[in-house]
N, C-alpha and C positions, 0 to 999 in steps of 0.2 A: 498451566496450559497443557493440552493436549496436541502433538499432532493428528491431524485424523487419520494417521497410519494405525494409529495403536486406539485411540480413541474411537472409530468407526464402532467395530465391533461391540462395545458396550453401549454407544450410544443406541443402536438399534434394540439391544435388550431391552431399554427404558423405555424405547419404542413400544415394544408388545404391552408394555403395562399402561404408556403414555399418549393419547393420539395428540401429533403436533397442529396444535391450533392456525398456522398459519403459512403464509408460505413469505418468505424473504423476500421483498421488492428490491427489484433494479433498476439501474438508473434511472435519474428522474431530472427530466431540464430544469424544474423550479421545486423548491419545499417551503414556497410565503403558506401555501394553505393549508398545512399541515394543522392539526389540531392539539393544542397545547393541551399538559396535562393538568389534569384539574386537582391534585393533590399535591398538596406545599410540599414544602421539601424539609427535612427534619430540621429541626430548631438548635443544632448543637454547636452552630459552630464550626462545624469540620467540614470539610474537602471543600471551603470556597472557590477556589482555585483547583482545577483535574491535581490529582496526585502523580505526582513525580518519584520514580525511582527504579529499582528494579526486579525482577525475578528470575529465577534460575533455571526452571525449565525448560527453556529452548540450547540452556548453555551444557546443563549436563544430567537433563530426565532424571532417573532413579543410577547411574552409574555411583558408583565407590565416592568418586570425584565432590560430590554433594555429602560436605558434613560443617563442621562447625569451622575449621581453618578457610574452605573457600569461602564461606559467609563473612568469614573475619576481614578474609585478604579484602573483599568486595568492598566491605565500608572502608577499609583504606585506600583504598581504587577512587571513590568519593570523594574523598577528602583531596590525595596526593596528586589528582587530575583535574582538579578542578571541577567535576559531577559537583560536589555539594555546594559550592560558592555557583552553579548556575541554576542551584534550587533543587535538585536531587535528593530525596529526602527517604524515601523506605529503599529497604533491603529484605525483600520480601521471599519467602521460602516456600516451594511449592510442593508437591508430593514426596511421597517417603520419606519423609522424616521421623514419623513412627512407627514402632513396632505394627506387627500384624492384629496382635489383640490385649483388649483392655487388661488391666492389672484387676485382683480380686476386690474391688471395689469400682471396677466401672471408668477407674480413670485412666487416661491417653498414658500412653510411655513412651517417649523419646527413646529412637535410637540409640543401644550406648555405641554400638560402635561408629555411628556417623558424628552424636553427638553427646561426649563421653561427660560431659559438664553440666547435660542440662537445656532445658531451652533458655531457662533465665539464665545463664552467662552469657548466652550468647548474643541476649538482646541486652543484658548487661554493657558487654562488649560496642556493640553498636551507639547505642545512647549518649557512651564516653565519649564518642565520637561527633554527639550533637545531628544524630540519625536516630529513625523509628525503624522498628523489626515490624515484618507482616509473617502471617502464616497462614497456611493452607488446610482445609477441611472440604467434605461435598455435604449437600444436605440428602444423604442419603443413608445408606445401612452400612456402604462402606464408599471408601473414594475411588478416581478414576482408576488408578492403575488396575495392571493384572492379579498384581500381589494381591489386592482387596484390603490394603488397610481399613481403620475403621474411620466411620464416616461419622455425623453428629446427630441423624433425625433420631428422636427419640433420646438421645444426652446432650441437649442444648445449651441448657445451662447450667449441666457439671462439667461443660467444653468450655465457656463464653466464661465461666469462673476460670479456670484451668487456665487458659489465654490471657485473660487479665492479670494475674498472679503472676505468672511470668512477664509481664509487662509488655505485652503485644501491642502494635498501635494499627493493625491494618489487619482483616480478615480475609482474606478470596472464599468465596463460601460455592463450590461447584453444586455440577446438578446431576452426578451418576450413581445408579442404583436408590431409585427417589421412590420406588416402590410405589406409583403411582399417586401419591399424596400429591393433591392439588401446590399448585408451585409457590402460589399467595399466601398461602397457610404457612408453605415451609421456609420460606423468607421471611416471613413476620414473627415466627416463631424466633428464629436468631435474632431477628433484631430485639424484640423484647431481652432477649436475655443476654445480649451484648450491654444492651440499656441497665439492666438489674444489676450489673458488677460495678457499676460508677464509672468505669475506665473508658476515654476517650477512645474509643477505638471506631478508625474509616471501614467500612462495610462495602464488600464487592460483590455484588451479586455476578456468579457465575450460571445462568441459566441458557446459555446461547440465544437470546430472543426468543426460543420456544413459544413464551405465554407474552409476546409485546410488553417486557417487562415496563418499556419507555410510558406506558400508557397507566398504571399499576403503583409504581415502585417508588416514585420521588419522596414518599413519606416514609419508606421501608429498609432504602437503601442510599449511599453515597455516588455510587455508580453500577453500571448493569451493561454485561454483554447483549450488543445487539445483533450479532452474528453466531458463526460457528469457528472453529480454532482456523487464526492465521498461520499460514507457511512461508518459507523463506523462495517462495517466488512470485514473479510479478502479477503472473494472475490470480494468485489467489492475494497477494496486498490489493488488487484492482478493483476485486469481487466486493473484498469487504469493502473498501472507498464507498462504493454505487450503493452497497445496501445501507451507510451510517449514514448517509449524503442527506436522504430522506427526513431526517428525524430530528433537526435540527432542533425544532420547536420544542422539541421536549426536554434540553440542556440548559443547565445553569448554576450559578452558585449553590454550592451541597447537593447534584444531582445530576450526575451527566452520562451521555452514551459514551459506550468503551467498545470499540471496535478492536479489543487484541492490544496485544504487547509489541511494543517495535521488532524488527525483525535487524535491525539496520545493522551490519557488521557481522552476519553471521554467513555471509560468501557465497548466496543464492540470487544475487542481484549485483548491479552495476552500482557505482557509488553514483552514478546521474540517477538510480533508480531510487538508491537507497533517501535521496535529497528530496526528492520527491514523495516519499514516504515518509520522512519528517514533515515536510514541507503541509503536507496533505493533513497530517493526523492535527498538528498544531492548529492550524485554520479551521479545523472542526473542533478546537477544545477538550481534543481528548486525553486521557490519562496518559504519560510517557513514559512505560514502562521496558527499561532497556532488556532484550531477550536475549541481548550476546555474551561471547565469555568476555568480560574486562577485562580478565587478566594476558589475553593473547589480542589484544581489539590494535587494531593499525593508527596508525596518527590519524588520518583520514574519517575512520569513526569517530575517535573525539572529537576533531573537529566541528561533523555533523552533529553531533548530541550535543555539544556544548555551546551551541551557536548561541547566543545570549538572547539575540534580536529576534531570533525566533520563537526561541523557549516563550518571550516574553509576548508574543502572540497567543499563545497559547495558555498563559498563566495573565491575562487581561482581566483585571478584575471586575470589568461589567459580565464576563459569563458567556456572553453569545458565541455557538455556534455556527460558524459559517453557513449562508446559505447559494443555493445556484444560481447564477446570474443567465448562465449560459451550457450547452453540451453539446453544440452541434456537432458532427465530424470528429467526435471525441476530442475536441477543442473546450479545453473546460475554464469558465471564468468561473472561483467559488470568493466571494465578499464575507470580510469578517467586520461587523460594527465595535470600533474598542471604543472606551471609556471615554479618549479626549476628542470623541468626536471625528477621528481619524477613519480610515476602512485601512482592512490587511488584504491583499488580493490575491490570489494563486493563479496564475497562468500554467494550467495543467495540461499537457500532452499529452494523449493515453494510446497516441499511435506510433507508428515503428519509421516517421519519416520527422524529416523538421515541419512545423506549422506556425502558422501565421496567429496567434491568437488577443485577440482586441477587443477593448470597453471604451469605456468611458468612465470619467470622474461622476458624472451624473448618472449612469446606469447604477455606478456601485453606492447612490444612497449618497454622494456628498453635496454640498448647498453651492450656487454659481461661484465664481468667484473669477476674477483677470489669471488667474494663475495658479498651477498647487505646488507643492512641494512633493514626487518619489521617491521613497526611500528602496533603494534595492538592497533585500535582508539576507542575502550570499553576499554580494560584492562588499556589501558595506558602506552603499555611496550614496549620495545624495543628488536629484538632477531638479530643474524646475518641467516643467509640462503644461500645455495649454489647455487641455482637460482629456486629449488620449491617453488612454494606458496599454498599451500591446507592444508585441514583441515577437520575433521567432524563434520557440523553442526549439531543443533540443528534442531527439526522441525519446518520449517515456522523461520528459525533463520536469522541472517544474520553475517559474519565475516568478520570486515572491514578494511582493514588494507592499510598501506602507503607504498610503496616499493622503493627505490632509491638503486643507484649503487655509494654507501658511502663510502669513503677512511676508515671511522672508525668502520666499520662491527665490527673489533676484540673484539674493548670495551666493547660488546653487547655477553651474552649469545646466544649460537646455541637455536633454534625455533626447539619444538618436535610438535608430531603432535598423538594426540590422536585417534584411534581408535578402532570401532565395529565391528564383526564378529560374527553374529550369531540371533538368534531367539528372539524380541521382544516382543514374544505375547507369554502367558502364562496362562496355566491352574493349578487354584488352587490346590495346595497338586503332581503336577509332576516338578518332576528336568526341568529346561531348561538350556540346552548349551549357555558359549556365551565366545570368544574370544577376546580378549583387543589386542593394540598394542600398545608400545609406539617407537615413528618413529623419529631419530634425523635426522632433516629436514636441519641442519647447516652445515657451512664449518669444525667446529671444535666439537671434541666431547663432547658428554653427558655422566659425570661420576657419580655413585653411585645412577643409575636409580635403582626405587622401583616404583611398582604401588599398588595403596587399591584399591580396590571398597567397594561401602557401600549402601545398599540400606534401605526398609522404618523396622521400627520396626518389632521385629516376622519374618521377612523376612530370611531364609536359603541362604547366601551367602558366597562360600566357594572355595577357588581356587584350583585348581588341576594340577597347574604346576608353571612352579617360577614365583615369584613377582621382582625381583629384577638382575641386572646386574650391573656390574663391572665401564662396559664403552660401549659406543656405538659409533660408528665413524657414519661418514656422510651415511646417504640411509637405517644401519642399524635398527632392529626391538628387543626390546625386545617383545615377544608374552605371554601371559597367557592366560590362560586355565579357564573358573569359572564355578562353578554350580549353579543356581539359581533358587530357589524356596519360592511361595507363600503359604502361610498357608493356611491348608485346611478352604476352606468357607469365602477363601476374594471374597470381591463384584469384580464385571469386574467392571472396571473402569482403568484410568490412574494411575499408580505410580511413584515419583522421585527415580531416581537414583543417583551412583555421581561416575565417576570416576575422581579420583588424580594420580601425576604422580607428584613424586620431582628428582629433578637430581641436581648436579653439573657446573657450565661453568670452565673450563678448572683454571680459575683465583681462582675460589672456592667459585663462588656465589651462593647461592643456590635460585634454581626455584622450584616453586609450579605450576603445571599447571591442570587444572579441567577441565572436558568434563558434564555438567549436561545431562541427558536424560531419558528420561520414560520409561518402560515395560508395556506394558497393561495386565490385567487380563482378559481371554476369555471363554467362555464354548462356546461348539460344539453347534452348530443351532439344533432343537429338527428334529427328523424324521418326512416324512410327509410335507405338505405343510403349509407354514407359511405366513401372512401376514407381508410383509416390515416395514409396521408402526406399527408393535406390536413386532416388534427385535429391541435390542439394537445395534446401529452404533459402528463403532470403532472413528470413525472423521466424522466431517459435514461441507462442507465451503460452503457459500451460498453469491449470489451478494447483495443482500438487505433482512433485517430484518433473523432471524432464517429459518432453516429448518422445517416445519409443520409434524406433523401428523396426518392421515386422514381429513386438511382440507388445502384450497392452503394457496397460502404464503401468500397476507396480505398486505404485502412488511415492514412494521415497526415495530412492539413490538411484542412480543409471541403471538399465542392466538387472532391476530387480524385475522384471513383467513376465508373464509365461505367454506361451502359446495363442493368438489371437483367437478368441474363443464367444462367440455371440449362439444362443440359444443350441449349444451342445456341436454348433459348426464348427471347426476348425477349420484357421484359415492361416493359409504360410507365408502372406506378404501382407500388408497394411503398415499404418499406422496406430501406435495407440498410446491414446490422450485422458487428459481429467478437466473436465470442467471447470471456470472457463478456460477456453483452449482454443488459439488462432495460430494456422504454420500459414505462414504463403509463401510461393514459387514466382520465380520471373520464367513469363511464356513467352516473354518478346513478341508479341501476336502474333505466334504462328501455331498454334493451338487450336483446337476446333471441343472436346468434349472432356469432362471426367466424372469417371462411374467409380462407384462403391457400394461393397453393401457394409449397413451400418447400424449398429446399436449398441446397447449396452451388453458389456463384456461378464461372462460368467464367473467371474474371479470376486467377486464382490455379493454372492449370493441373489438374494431377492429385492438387494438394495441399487439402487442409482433410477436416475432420473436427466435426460437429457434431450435435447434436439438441436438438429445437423443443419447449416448450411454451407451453400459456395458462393462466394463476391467474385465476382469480376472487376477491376477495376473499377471498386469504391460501389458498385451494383449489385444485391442480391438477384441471383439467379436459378438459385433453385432449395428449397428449405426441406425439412420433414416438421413434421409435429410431435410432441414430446414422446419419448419413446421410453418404456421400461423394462427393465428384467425377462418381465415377463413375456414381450413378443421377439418374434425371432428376427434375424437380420432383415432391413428393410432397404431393398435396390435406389439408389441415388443416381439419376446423372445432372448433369449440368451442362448448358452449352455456353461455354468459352471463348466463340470463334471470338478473334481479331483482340482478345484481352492480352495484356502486357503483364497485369500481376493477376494471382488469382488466388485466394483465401480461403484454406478451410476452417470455418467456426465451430466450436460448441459451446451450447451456451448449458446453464444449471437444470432448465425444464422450469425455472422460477422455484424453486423452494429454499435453494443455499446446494453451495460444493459438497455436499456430503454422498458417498460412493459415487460420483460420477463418471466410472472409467468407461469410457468410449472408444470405441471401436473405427476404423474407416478401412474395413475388412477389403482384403483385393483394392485398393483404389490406385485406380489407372490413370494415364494422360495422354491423350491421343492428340498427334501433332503433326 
């Protein structure tokens, strides 16, 4: 994998020799009508189930650190963490691993100094272990990196020998420096001669979805990039979410879409983020390939990768692909059909508040029945349900849960359902309103409901109507009432909350159930006009690297971005962002306009592709049209009056995140 820090640039070379056939679709509320592929899937055997395991490049690119020892320690990582007993199976090796150029016969050379033994010891090494080794090639003259090692078009099968002889079981086969060579051609070229060595070997087409591999490929390959390289932040895991979401129809036993390597544990998201992004790739079926260092990963990351219930979603041997149930309000219901007749559901978040998100048992595809059985694949519990399935997520959360139409619903406590009403955003030293519910979501009632809230130290939290009930039958709502307030002189910033909710099952089990969620602290925008990059955000999602102030993005670590710079203007205030990219501000409606001028940033050459808007309170209110390189800053404003939050988006321009650094040159807030 590439980031598209280092990856950008070459990608556009292949550009001049390649025109991209297509443009990347986003979101999509349904994919029943998507049009399946009409080319079976190869006859071998292999990747009935997406492949599980990992690779190194996001842990340690081409540094020193990448040689035969961390490859070693990895499959013991496997083994001693339990990765291999929850199905974790390649340890797969990405660039630089070879010398720069062939030996006087044309064949690959192993690093000596990264890999002083060999590639067969090392996958030696691994096998002993009852693991498969992968490794990495492009179908082109040479691979991604800068170095330029050598790539396989034109040595396919003195490579695909090479590989096999060392006892490879997984290829990643990239797509840089492809010299223009039609992409079908150069994909079926390795697979024939992955094929001619006898060696089982899984096949990953790496082509970014350039040529709709998903449409192409089920006979050519095991799996195919249908995006461009994921990063360790939320917009860009969200980007690619919206464009794999689509293509459901084309996944299945020995052929599936790979939207990228997990990102999870590599300290660019929140672990509710990161849960989400298991949570997500799993219910699409896709491949789980861990992109963090193991050897430094928190309890917390294993936890997530190892989660068994959910691996086991995602390793469901009927195949399917999750599809859309729902997207409204970036309220995402996505339905996975499993084998025993069950659905796997994702209640997905994709906004920066808690929400309300809800189905049904019969939306998601399951038969009538007096009652089903929840399984929730975090907590680990089991509830019964009358046939709702909804919940209040967290922000950016996800709720995963198993649903079946189970004879033994009864044995299982009723499923409540926690929720919010009212005002998250708060001003130090004023009361804020906020309404609780607790909702028995079951066939059978909830007795001896009580609910706490609790929030941070010093914090005024006080209820103002009852906490408690008797019983609640099915649909039922116990409601309270709270007041809450921040001490005078707390910083704006995020704070945790917690509400609990204990109840009864009819049997006299008792349940504990928790909603976590934040209140932010605000003060009013000053009077006057203000520049954007000198106000505090309430949230910032951005497709690569942080969001900037007053200089562009950069695209990878804080602090890397220069000068705001749109058609050769220089500008000394803004913000600057990468596709997708949403900041919003609290105006506590006393705001009237904001202006900017805006495009794409010079730092990126003749590449990006973008278009601007401003939300008002959940409303667009003023947009541009896709803008590129090529035109100069274009004037924005937006009217604001009486908005409370106000949002600036950028979206890709529809083709994928690739150079999208965006500009919101001068943008101002007039209050």
């Amino acid at each position: 994998m590439r980031h598209l820090h280092t990856r950008t640039t070459r990608r556009r070379t292949v550009a001049a020799l390649m025109v991209l056939l297509f443009a990347v679709p986003g979101a999509a509320p349904a994919v029943a009508n998507e049009e399946s592929a009409s080319s079976p899937a190869l006859a071998d055997g292999l990747a009935l189930t997406p492949p599980m395991g990992f690779n190194n490049w996001n842990s340690t690119h081409c540094r020193a650190e990448f040689d035969e020892s961390m490859v070693k320690g990895i499959a013991d990582i496997f083994v001693d963490k339990g990765l291999k007993d929850a199905g974790y199976q390649y340890v797969n090796l990405d660039d630089c691993w070879a010398l720069p150029n062939r030996d006087a016969d044309g064949k690959l050379v192993p690093d000596p100094a990264r890999f002083p033994n060999g590639i067969k010891a090392v996958a030696d090494y691994v096998h002993s272990k009852g693991l498969k080794l992968g490794i990495y090639t492009s179908a082109g003259t040479k691979t991604c990196s800068n170095v330029g090692f050598p790539g396989a078009l034109g040595h396919e099968y003195s490579d695909a020998r090479q590989f096999a002889d060392w006892g490879v079981d997984y290829l990643k086969y990239d797509n840089c420096n492809n010299q223009g060579v039609d992409a079908k051609l150069r994909y079926t070229t390795m697979r024939d001669a992955l094929k001619a060595t006898g060696r089982p070997i899984v096949y990953s087409i790496c082509e970014w979805g350039q040529n709709k591999p998903w449409e192409w490929a089920a006979d050519v390959g095991h799996l195919w990039r249908t995006t461009g390289d994921i990063s360790d932040t939320w917009g860009s895991m969200l980007s690619i979410l919206k464009q794999n979401l689509p293509l459901a129809s084309y996944a299945g036993p020995g052929h599936w879409n790979d939207p990228d390597m997990l990102e999870v544990g590599n300290g660019g998201m929140t672990d509710t983020e990161y849960r989400s992004h298991f949570s997500m790739w799993s219910v699409m079926a896709a491949p789980l390939l861990i992109g963090s260092d193991l050897r430094s990963a928190s309890a917390e990351t294993f936890e997530i990768l190892a989660n068994k219930e959910v691996i086991a979603v995602d390793q469901d041997p009927l195949g399917q692909q999750g599809a859309v149930v729902s997207s409204d309000g970036g309220r995402w219901v996505v339905a996975k059909e499993m084998k025993d007749g069950s659905r796997t559901v994702a209640l997905f978040n994709e906004s920066s508040s808690p929400q309300r998100i809800a189905t049904t048992a019969k939306a998601v595809g399951l038969p009538d029945a007096d009652a089903y059985t929840v399984r929730d694949l975090w907590q680990h519990r089991s509830y019964n349900t009358a046939g709702a399935i909804s919940a209040t997520v967290p922000a950016h959360g996800t709720v995963l849960v198993r649903v079946s139409a189970d004879r033994r619903w009864q044995q299982y406590p009723p499923a409540v359902e926690l929720g919010l009403d009212g005002d998250l955003l708060v001003q130090a030293g004023l009361p804020a309103a906020l309404t609780t519910t607790v909702t028995d979501l079951g066939r059978t009632p909830a007795r001896q409901v009580s609910v706490r809230l609790s929030g941070p130290a010093g914090w005024a939290v006080k209820a103002t109507s009852p906490t408690s009930a008797a019983a609640l039958s099915t649909g039922r709502s116990l409601r309270t009432k709270w007041s809450l307030t921040a001490p005078q002189g707390t910083p704006t910033g995020s704070y945790d909350l917690t509400l609990k909710a204990s109840y009864r099952s009819p049997t006299g089990v008792r349940v504990d159930s928790t909603l976590p969620f934040s209140a932010t602290v605000v003060v009013p925008p000053p009077s006057g006009t203000s520049e954007l990059g000198d106000l505090p955000w309430l949230s910032a999602a951005n497709g690569y690297g942080p969001v900037e102030r007053d200089t562009s993005n950069g695209e990878s670590a804080a602090g890397d971005g220069h000068p705001i710079t749109i058609g050769s203007v220089v500008y000394a205030k803004g913000l600057g962002v990468h596709a997708e990219s949403s900041v919003e501000y609290y105006t506590g409606a006393a705001c009237e306009t904001v202006t900017a001028q805006v495009g794409v940033d010079d730092e990126k050459g003749a590449n990006g592709t973008v278009a601007f808007e401003v939300w008002a309170d959940g409303t667009k209110v003023a947009s541009t049209g896709v803008l590129t390189n090529a035109m100069p800053a274009q004037p924005l404003t937006a009217d604001v009056t009486g908005a409370r939050l106000v949002r600036l988006v950028v979206t890709d321009g529809g083709d994928g995140i690739d150079s999208d650094h965006a500009d919101w040159g001068d943008a101002r807030l007039s209050c």
